[in-house]
C-alpha positions in Angstrom: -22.9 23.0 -16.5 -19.9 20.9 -18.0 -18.7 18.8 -14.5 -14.8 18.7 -15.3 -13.3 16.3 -12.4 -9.2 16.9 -11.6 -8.9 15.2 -8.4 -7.9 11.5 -9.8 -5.6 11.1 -7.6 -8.4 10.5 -4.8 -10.3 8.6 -6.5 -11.3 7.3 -10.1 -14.2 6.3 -11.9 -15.0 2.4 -11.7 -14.4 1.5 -15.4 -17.5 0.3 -17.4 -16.1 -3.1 -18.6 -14.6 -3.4 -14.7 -18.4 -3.2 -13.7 -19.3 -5.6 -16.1 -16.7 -8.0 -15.1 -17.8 -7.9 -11.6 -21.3 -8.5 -12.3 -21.4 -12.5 -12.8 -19.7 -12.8 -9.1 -22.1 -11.0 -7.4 -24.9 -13.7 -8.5 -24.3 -16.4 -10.7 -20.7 -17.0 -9.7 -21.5 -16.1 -5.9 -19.3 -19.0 -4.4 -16.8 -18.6 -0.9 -13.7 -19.6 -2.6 -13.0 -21.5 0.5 -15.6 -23.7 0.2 -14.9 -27.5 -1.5 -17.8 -27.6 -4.3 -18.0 -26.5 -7.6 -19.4 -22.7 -6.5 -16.4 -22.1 -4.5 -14.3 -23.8 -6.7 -15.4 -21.8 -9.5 -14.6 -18.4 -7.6 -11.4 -19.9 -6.1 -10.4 -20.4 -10.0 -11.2 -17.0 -10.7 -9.5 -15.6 -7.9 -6.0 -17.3 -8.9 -6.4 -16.5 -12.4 -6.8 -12.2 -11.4 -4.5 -13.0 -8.1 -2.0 -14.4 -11.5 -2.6 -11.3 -14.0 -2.0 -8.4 -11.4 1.4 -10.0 -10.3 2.1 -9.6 -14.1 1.5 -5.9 -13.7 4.4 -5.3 -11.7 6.3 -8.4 -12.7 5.9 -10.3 -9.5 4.7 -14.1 -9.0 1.3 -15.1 -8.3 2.0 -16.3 -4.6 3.7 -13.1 -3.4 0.3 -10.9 -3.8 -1.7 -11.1 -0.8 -5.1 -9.4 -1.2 -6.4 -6.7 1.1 -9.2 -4.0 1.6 -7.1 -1.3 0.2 -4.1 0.7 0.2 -4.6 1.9 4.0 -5.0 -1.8 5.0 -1.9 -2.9 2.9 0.7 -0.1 4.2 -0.8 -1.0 7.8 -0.1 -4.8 7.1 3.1 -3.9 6.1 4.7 -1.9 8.3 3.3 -3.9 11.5 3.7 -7.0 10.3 7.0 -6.8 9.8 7.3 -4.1 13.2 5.9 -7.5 15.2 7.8 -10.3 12.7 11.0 -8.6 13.2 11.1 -7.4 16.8 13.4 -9.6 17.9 16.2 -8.2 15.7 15.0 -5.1 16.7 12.8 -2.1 17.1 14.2 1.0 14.6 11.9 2.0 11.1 13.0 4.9 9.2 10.5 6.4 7.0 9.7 10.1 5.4 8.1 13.3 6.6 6.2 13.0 3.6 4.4 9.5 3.5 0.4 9.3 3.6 -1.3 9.0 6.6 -1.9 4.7 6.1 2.0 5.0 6.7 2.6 7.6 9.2 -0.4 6.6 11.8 1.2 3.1 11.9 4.7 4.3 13.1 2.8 6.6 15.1 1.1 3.7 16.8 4.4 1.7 16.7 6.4 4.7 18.8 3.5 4.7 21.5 4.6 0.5 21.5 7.9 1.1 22.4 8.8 1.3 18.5 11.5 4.1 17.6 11.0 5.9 14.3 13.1 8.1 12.3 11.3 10.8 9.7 13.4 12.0 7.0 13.1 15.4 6.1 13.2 15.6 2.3 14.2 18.8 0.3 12.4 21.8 -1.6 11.3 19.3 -4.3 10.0 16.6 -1.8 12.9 13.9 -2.9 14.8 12.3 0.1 18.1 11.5 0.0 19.6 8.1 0.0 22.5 9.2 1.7 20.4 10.2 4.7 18.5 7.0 4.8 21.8 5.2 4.9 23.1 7.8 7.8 20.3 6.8 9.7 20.4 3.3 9.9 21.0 1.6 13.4 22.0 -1.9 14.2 18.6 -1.7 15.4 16.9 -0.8 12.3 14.5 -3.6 10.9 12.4 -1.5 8.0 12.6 1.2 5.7 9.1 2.6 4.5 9.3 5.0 1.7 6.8 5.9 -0.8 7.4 5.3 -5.0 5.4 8.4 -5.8 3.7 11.4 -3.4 0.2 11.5 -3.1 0.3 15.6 -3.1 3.1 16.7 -4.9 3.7 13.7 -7.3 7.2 14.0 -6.8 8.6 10.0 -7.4 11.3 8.7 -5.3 14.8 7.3 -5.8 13.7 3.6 -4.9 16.0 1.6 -6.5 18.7 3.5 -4.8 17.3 3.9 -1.5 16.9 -0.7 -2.0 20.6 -1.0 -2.7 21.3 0.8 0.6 18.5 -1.3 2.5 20.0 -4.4 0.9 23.4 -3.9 2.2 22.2 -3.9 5.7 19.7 -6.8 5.0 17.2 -4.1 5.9 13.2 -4.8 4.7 12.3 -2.6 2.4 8.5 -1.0 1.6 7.1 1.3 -0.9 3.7 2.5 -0.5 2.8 2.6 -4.4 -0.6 3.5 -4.5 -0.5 6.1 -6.9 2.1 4.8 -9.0 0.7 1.6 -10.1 -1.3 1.4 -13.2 -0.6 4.3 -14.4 3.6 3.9 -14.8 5.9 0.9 -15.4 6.3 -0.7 -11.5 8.7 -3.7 -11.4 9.5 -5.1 -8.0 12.9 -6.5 -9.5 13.9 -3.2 -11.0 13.1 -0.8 -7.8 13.9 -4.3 -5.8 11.6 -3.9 -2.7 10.7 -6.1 -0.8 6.6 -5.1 0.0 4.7 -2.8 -2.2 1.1 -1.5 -1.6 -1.5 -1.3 -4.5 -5.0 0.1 -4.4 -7.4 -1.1 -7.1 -9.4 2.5 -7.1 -6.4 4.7 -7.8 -6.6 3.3 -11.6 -10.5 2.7 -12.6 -10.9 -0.8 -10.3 -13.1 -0.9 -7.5 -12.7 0.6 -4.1 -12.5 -1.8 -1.0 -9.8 -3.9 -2.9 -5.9 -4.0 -2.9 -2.6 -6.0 -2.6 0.7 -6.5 -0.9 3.1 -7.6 -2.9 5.1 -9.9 -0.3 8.3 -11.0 -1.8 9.2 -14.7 -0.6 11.0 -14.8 2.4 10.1 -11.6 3.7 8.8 -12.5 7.5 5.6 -10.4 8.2 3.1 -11.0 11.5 -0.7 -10.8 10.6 -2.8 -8.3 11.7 -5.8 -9.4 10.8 -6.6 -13.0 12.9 -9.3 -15.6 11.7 -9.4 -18.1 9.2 -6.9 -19.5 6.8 -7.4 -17.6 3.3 -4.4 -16.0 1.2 -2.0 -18.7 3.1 -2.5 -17.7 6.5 -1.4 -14.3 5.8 -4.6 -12.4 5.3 -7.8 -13.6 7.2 -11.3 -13.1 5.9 -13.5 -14.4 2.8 -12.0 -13.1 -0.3 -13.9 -10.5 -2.0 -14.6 -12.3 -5.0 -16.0 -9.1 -7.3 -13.6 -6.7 -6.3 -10.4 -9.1 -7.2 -12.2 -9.7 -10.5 -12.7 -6.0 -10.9 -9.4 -5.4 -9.4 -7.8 -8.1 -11.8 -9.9 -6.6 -15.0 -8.4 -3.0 -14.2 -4.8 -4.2 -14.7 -5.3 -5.9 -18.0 -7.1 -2.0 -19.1 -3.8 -0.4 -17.8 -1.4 -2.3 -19.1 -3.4 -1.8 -22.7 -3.3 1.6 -22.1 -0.7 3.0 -19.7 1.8 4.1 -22.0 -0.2 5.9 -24.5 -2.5 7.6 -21.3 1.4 8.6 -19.6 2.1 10.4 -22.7 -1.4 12.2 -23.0 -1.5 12.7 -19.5 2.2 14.5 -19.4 1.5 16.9 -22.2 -1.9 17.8 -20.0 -0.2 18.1 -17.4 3.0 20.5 -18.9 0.2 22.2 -20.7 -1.8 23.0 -18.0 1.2 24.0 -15.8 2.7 26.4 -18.8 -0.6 27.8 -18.9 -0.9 28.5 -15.2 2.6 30.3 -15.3 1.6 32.5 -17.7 -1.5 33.6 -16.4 -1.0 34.1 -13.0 1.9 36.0 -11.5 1.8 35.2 -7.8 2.2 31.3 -8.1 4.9 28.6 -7.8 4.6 24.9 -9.0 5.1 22.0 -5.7 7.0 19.5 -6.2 9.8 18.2 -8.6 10.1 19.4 -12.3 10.6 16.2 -13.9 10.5 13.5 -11.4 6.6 13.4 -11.3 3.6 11.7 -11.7 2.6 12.3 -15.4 -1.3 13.8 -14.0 -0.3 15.6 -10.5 -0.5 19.9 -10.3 -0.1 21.2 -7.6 0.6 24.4 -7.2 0.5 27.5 -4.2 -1.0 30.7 -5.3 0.0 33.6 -3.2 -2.8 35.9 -1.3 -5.6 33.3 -1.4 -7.1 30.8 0.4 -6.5 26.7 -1.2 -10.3 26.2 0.6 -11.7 29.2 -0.6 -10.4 28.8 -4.2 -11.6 25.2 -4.2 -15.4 26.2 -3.4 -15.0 28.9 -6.3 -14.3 26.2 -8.5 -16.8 23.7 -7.0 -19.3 26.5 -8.3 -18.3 26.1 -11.5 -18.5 22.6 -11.6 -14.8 22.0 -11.7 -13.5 19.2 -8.6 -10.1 19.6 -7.7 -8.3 19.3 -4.0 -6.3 21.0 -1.4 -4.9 18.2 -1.1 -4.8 14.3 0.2 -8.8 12.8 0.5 -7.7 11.2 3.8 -7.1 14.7 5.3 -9.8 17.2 3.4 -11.1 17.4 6.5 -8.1 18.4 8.0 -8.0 22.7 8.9 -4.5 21.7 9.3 -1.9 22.9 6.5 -0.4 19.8 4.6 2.4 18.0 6.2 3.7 17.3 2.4 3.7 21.2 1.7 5.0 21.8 5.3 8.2 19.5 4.8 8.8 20.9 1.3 9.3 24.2 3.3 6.4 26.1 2.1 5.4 28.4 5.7 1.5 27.3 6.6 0.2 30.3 4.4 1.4 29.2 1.8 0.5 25.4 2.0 -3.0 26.9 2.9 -2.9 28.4 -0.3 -2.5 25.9 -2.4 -4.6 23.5 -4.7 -4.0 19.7 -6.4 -4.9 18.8 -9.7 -5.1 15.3 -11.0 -5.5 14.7 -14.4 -7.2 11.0 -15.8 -8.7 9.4 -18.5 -11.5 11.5 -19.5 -9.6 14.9 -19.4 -9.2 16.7 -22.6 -7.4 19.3 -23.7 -10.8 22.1 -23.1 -10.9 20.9 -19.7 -7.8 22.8 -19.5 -8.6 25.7 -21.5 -11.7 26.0 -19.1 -9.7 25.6 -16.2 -7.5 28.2 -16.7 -10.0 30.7 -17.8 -11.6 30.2 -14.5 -8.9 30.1 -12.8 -8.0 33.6 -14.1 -11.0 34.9 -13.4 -11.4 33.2 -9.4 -8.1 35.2 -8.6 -8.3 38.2 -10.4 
């Protein structure tokens, strides 16, 4: 049976010569970088040189990247630290009703700490407005957390305009940008936020490696207590593999991303034509051209998202109903729910991500099963 994976957005496949970077520091370059002799110093150089080349990815500087276990860890790290930095000034974040989980559960656990949150509602496409981030600003308020792209609908957000507002009011501003980076142009200038979250795995690195982009002066609290690595910021011995792996994944995306965007888009429009011509009963999630160049997602009327998703697992085709964090969840999707889908509907409803090693009869065979699963 041909195995045709769509669920990129989850997870991707470690690259090949990202294993094969990794490989020296797991044995013959096995040094703490903390340590004073020539192993450490030999993995403290190598650390510096990747910590260097994935600021370059989104055109940040070397000492504003502080290296964590993930995206989860990073959007935690940002949104408390600067909850606990900042409390002084005051206790008010404003946020989305659409964020991922590593965002949400924070200012959950914030509000249960005497924290106030605000969640903004965003409309049928899943775009906030500006204009209600700036309506709800308080003198009280002391972040903003809004993500650069959706996880679920792909739908990508009107950062820089949303930073212009935040600036005005000296407001911290944080994008979770885990499925944006690596795979289109990120600048931290252009969209001018302050903290931005990076996962390694979302674009063919390892998993159990991240980033925070931190820009300089931004006051954040630490979370994670102990020792003295990444400047005080982040304690713990620096996983030396996955930052090279990590590292060796941005210089493959920045050879690559803009021819993969454009193949990826005409999959992706491709794939969607195809679905709207096939099958009556459907409707396409989130925005029509604001959107992640591999994200489908899509709610087909009269079924079931978990039932269609085993039909497909039969025929060897992996897609999603919707974020991994919550597969587990028999709840309907809090993305689907705020675009105003009713819970049928968002129970009815699949994700497909598209990556490097989709072709254009992957999508051929998709449909055809597709067509035949529903009827």
């Amino acid at each position: 049976m041909n195995r045709i994976y769509l669920d990129y957005a989850a997870t991707t496949p470690t690259h090949p010569d990202v294993v094969k970077a990794m490989l020296p520091y797991f044995s013959d370059a096995f040094g703490n970088p903390s340590t004073l002799y020539s192993y450490g110093q030999e993995a403290r150089k190598a650390v510096e040189a990747a910590r260097n080349k994935i600021a370059s990815l989104i055109n940040a500087h070397s000492e504003e990247m502080v290296f964590t276990s993930g995206g989860t860890e990073a959007d935690n790290f940002a949104i408390k630290g600067v909850a606990y930095a900042n409390e002084h000034k005051g206790n008010h974040i404003i946020t989305t009703s659409i964020e991922h989980h590593a965002v949400i559960e924070p200012c959950k656990f914030l509000e249960e700490r005497g924290f106030s949150v605000t969640y903004l509602p965003v409309d049928k496409h899943g775009l906030v407005n500006p204009q209600d981030v700036k309506k709800a600003i308080t003198d009280k308020t002391i972040l903003i957390s809004i993500m650069h792209a959706n996880n679920e609908v792909g739908t990508i957000e009107p950062i820089s305009a949303i930073d212009k507002i935040a600036k005005e009011r000296g407001i911290i501003f944080h994008t979770d940008a885990v499925q944006t980076v690596g795979h289109i142009p990120v600048d931290v200038d252009k969209l001018g936020v302050d903290l931005l979250s990076i996962s390694a795995h979302k674009f063919y690195g390892p998993k159990g490696i991240g980033a925070l982009y931190v820009r300089k002066g931004t006051k954040l609290a630490p979370f994670i207590h102990g020792g003295a690595q990444e400047k005080g910021q982040r304690a713990g011995t620096e996983n030396t593999p996955g930052i090279i792996g990590f590292s060796k994944a941005v210089e493959i995306a920045m050879q690559e991303m803009t021819n993969e965007r454009t193949r990826l888009s005409h999959l992706r429009d491709k794939f969607i034509k195809g679905l709207l011509e096939q099958i009556e009963q459907i409707q396409v999630n989130g925005h029509p051209t604001e959107r992640l160049p591999n994200n489908v997602n899509v709610t087909i009327d009269s079924t079931r998202g978990d039932l269609m998703f085993l039909d497909l697992e039969s025929e060897g085709i992996y897609a999603s109903t919707g974020s991994a964090c919550s597969s587990s969840n028999p709840e309907p999707s809090h993305v689907l729910l705020a675009l105003g889908l009713s819970p049928e509907q968002a129970r009815s409803s699949l994700r497909f991500t598209l990556g490097r090693e989709t072709t254009e009869s992957d999508i051929e065979q998709v449909l055809e099963v597709l067509s035949l699963i529903i009827g």
